[in-house]
Every structure is written in C-alpha cells, then in structure tokens.
C-alpha positions in Angstrom: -14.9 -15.1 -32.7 -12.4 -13.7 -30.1 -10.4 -10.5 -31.0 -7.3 -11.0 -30.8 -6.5 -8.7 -27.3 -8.7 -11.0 -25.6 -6.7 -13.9 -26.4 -7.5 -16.6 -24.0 -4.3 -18.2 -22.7 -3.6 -21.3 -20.5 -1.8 -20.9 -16.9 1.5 -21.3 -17.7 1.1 -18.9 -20.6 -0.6 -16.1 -18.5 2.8 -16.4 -16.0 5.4 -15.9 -18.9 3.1 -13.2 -20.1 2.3 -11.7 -16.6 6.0 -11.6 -15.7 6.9 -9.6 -18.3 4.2 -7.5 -17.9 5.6 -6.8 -14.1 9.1 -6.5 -15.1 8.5 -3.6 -17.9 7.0 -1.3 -14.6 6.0 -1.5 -11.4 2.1 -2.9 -11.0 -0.2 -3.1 -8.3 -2.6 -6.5 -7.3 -5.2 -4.9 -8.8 -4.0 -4.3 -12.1 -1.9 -7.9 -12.6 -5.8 -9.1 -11.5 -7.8 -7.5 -14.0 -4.5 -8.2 -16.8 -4.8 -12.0 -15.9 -8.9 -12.1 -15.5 -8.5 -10.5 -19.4 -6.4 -13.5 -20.7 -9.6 -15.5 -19.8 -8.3 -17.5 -16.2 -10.1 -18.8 -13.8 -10.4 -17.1 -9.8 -8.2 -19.9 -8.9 -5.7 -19.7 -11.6 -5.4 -15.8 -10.9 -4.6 -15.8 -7.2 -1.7 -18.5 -7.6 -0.2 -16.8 -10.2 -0.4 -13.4 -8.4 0.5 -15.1 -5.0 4.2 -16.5 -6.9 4.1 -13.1 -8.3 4.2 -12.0 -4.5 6.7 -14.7 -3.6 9.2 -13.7 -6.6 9.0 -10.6 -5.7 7.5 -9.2 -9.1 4.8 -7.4 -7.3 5.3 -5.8 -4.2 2.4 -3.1 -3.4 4.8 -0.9 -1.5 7.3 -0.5 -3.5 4.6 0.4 -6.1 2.8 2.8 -4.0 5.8 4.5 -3.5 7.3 4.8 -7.3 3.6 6.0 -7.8 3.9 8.3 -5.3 7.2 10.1 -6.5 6.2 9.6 -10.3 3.0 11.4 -10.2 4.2 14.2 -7.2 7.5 15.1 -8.9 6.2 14.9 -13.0 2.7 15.5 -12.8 2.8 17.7 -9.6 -0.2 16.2 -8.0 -1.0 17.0 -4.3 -1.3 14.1 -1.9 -5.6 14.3 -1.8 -5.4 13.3 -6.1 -2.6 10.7 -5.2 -4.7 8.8 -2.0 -7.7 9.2 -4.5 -5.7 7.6 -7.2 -4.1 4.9 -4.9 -7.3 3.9 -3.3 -9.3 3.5 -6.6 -5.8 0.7 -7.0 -7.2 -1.1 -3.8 -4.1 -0.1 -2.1 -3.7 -0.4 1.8 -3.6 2.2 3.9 -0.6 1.7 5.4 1.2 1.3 1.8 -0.6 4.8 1.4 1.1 6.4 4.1 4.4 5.2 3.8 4.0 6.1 -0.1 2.9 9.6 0.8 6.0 9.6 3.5 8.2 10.0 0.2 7.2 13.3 -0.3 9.4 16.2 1.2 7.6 18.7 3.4 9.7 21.8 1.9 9.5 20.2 -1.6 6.1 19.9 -1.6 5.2 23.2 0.0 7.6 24.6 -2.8 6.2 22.7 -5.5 2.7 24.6 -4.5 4.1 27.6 -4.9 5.5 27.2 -7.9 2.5 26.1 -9.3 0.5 28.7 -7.7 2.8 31.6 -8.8 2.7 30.1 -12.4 -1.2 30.1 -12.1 -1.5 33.6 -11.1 0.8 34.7 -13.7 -1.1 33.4 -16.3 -4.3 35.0 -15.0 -4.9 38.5 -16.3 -7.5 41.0 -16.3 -9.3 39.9 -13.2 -9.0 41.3 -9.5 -6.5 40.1 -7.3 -8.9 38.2 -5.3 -10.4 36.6 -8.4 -6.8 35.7 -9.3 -6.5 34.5 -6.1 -9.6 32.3 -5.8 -9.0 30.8 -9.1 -5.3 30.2 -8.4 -6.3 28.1 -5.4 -9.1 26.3 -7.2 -6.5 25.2 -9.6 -4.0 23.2 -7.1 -7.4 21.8 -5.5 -8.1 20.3 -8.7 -4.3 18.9 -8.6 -4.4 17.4 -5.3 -3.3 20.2 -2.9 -4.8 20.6 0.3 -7.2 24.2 0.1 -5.6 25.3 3.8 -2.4 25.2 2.4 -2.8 26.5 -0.5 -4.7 29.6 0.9 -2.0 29.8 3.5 0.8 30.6 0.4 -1.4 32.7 -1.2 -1.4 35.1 2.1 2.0 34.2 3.1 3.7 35.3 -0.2 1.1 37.4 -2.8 -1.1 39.4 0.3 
C-alpha cells in the first residue's frame, strides 16, 4: 500500500498541484523534477509540465538563482564558495550562477565578513591571538568566504 506522501497523481493533477507548489516560493528545474517524479509521472509527463511551467513563467532559473543568492547571503550570511556549492548541487547554469552572485554588493559583502569575523573573535577567549585568528578565519571558510579575503581583514583591521 502507498503512503499517502507518495500519492500517485494523474497529469493534470500533478500541474494544479505543481503550480501551487511554484507559486508559494521560487523553485528551481531540479526541484519541480524530483516534486513531479515523486507524484509517480512518467519522463514524458514531467518535462511538459515543467516546460509550460517555463512558458507561464512559474519557473524561471534566474530569477531563482538570484532570490537564492540574496536569501542565503543577506540571512544566513553565506560567502559566495557555500552559495555556487549550493547552486550547483540545484543543476544551475553557470551563467544563472554569475549573474545570481552579481547581486551581492562588493562593500556589503566585504562588510558582512567583517562583521562576522569580529563577532568570531570576540567570542574566542583564552587562546593566543593567532589561534584566535586562525580559528576566526576557519569559521567564514566554513560559511562560504573566500580564505584570501578573509586573511586580508584579519591583517587589515585586528594586526
């Protein structure tokens, strides 16, 4: 017996569904795909319904990549290595990628480092300064930052 979250639906049921699932947010190919492979349609059945998607405008990859883009920079302060990691695992192109990371605000994000940095350090006690340091900068890596950049703030402002 089927649960009931793999519901197999017909064609014309998976497009009411689908659409609704595109209007609520902003989706890439990739995920209205695997959505409409889980309702149990064929390959042919998908790509229609994700091509009208395309047509209608529902789906639009750039516009995704870039609401991605300034959703995980500005709330979840990612750097633009975690981002392009994130958008590629999503099949994105990379010209969608670049114009996506184009979005982001040299002095903003340089700023946005620095915050993060100096809140990093902060919280680091105990340790010497080029511990601090090192672990600081380990810390945006693991965000997304580029290591040059971040090394260059650390020397720029705390050396």
């Amino acid at each position: 017996m089927q649960s009931p979250r793999n519901k197999s639906y017909t064609p014309r049921e998976a497009r009411v569904k689908i659409a609704k699932y595109c209007v609520y947010q902003e989706r890439c190919h990739q995920e209205v795909r695997d959505k409409l492979y889980s309702f149990g349609l064929i390959s042919e059945d998908v790509e229609e319904i994700i091509f009208d998607l395309i047509q209608q405008d529902f789906i639009n990859e750039e516009r995704f990549t870039i609401a991605f883009v300034r959703g995980k920079f500005n709330y979840k302060k990612w750097g633009r290595n975690k981002i392009t990691q994130e958008l590629k695992q999503r099949k994105i192109s990379e010209y969608c990628i670049k114009k996506g990371l184009a979005e982001i605000n040299e002095n903003t994000y340089v700023d946005t480092l620095e915050n993060l940095l100096h809140k990093k350090l902060k919280s680091l006690s105990g340790i010497k300064s080029y511990q601090k340091n090192y672990k600081a900068v380990q810390f945006v890596i693991a965000k997304g930052f580029e290591s040059e950049i971040a090394w260059s703030v650390i020397k720029n402002k705390w050396s």
